[in-house]
N, C-alpha and C positions, 0 to 999 in steps of 0.2 A: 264566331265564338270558338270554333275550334279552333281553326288558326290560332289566335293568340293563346290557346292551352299549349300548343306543340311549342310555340315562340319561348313558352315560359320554361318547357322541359327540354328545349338545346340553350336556355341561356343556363340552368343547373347545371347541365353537363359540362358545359364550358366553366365556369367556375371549381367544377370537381378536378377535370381535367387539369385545371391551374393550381389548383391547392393541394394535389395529391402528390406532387416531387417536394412538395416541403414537410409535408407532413408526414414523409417516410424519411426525408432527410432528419427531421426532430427525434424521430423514432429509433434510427439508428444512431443518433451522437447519443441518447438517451441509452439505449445499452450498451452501448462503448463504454459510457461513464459507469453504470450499474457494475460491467464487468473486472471494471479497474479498480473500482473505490474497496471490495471487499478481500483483494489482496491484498492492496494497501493497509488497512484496517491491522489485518493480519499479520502485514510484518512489521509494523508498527510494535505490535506486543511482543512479536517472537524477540525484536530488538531492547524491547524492555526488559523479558525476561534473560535475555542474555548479561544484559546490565544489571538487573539484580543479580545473579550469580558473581557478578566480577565484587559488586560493591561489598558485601560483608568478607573478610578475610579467615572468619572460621568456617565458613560456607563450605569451601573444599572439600573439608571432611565429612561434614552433615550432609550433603546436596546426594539425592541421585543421580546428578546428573556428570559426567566426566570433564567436560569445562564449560565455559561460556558460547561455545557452537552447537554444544548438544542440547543447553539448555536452553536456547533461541530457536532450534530445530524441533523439539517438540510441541513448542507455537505452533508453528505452522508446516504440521503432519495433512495439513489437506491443500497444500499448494504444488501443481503442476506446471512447471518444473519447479525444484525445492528453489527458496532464495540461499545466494550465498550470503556471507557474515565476515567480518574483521573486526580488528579488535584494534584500538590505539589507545596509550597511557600517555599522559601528559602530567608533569608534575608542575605545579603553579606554587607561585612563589611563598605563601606559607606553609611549604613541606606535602601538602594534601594532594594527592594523585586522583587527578581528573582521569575517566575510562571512559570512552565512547565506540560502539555498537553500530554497526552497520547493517545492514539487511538490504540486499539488490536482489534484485530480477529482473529478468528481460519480459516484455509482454507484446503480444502479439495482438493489434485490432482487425477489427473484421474488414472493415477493410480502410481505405487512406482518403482522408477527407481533406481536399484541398491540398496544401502543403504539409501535412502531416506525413510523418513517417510510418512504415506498416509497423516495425517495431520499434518498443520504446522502452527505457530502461525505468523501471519501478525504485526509488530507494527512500527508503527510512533508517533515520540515526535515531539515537537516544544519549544522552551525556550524562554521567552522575559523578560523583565525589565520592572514593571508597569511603568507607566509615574507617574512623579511626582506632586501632586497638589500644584500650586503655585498660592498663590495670587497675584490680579488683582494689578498691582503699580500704585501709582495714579499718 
């Protein structure tokens, strides 16, 4: 009877033994993803809010903010290192100026899973349609 107790507590060990490089490998793509998605998130908006500043054309005056970098940058005041931002106008063929918003960053994983790179570039766009200035009708 003892014998087959010990038999039973080296075959556990051998299956912990076996499950436990997978189960730190889960662990670690699982905060890789945790640590990436909440930047992303992040400049997902900073690029929105860059893009509402571009989109209204009386904004400029009203806004606190000094252009569409600054107001994309106060998004994401808690990202180390800050993302950078660009800006491109596109005018489509009924007169309306397309504006789209960039947001990069480079991101560094813990460390390189297979063929994966140690670092990887982050980016989010956003695209909107300025609003049109129409005057007041009397």
């Amino acid at each position: 009877m003892v014998a087959n107790k010990s038999r039973r507590r080296g075959a556990a060990l051998v299956e912990f033994a076996i499950a436990l490089p997978v189960l730190l490998i889960l662990i670690g793509i699982a905060v890789d993803f945790s640590r990436i998605f909440f930047p992303t998130v992040t400049m997902q908006n900073a690029a929105r809010n860059g893009a509402l500043y571009e989109f209204d054309p009386l904004n400029v005056t009203d806004s606190r903010y000094t252009g569409y970098a600054n107001a994309a940058a106060a998004d994401a005041t808690n990202l180390t290192p800050s993302p950078t931002y660009a800006k491109t106008n596109t005018v489509i063929a009924d007169g309306t100026t397309r504006v789209k918003v960039d947001a990069t960053r480079d991101f560094n994983m813990i460390s390189t899973w297979g063929s994966l790179k140690q670092t990887r570039t982050n980016q989010r766009a956003l695209t909107i349609d300025k609003a049109q200035l129409v005057p007041d009708e009397p």
